[in-house]
C-alpha positions in Angstrom: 0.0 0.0 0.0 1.1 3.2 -0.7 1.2 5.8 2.7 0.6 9.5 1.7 -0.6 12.8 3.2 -4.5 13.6 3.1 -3.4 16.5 0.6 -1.8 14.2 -1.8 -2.5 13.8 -5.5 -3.6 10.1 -5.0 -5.0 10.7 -1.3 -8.9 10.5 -2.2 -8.1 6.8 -4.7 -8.9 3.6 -3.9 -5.7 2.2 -5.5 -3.0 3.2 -7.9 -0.6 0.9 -9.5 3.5 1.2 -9.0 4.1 3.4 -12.2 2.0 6.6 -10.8 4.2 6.4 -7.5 7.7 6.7 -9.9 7.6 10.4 -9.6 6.8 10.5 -6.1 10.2 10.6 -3.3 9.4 7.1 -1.9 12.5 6.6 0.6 11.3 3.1 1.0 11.3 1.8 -2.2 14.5 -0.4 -3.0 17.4 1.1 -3.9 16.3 4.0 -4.1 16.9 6.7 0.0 17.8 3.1 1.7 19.5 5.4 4.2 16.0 6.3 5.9 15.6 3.5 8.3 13.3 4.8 11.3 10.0 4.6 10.8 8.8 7.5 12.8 11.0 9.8 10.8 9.8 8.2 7.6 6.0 8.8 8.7 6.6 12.5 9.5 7.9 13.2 5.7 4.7 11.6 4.7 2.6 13.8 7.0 4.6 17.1 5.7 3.8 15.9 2.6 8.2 15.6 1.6 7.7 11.8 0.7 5.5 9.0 0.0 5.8 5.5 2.1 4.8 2.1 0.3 4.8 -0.3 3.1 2.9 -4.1 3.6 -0.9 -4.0 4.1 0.1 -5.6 7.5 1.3 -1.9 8.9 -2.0 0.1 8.5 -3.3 -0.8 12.3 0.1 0.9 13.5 -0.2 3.7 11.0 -1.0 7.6 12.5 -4.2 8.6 11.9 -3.8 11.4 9.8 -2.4 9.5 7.1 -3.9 7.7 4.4 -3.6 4.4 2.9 -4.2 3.4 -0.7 -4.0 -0.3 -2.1 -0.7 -0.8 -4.5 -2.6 -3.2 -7.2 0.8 -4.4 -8.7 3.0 -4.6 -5.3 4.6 -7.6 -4.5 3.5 -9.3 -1.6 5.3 -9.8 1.8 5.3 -12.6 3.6 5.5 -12.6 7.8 7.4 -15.6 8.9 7.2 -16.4 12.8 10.0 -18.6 13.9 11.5 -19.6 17.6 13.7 -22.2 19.2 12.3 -25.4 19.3 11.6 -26.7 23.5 10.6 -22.6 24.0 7.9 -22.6 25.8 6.7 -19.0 27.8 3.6 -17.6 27.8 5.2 -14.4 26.1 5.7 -16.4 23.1 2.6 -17.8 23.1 0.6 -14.4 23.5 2.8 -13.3 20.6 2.1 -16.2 18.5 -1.9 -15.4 19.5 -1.7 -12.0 18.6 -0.1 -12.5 15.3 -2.1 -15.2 14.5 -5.2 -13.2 15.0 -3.7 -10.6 12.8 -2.9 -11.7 10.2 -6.6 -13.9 9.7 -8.2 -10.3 10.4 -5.6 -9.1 7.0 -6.5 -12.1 5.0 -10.4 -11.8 5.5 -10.2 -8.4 4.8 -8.7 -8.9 1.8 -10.6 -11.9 0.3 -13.9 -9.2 0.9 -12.0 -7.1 -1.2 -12.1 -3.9 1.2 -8.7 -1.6 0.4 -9.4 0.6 3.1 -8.5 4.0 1.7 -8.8 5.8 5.0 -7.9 5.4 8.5 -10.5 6.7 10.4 
């Protein structure tokens, strides 16, 4: 998804495709301002409206709410990959492993109803 100010040329679509984000400064887009690597700095170009954030659908629930989120039709998809020793056993891990799990059904049925979710509200 594409991350972009509420002013923003693309702001008020439902989704764009990877070409019409070329002329945009996108600092997270490889290879290209890999230098940027904290995401609150990264969030507060978008809100000043200096840069443009393309980040995984997964990220929107952290996102600040005066933001706005718009579905990347041709963006590759990312996959999450939980992983821990084997014999762990903690109730830490397993509230994490909950939580995730929850997540990331809540992402999938979202997207199988076909609901982008333009706007944080």
């Amino acid at each position: 998804m594409a991350i972009v100010r509420p002013g923003h040329r693309l702001a008020t679509r439902s989704s764009v495709r990877l070409a019409e984000l070329e002329d945009d400064p996108t600092p997270c887009w490889p290879g290209r301002h890999s230098g940027l690597s904290d995401p609150s700095v990264l969030m507060q170009l978008v809100a000043l409206g200096r840069s443009i954030a393309v980040a995984p659908e997964s990220v929107r629930d952290q996102l600040r709410r005066d933001l706005v989120c718009v579905l990347v039709l041709d963006g590759a998809p990312t996959t999450v990959v939980l992983a821990w020793p084997e014999g762990v056993r903690s109730r830490a891990l397993a509230a994490f492993v909950h939580t995730a799990t929850t997540v990331a059904t809540r992402h999938f049925h979202r997207r199988e109803r076909g609901s982008p979710g333009q706007r944080r509200d």
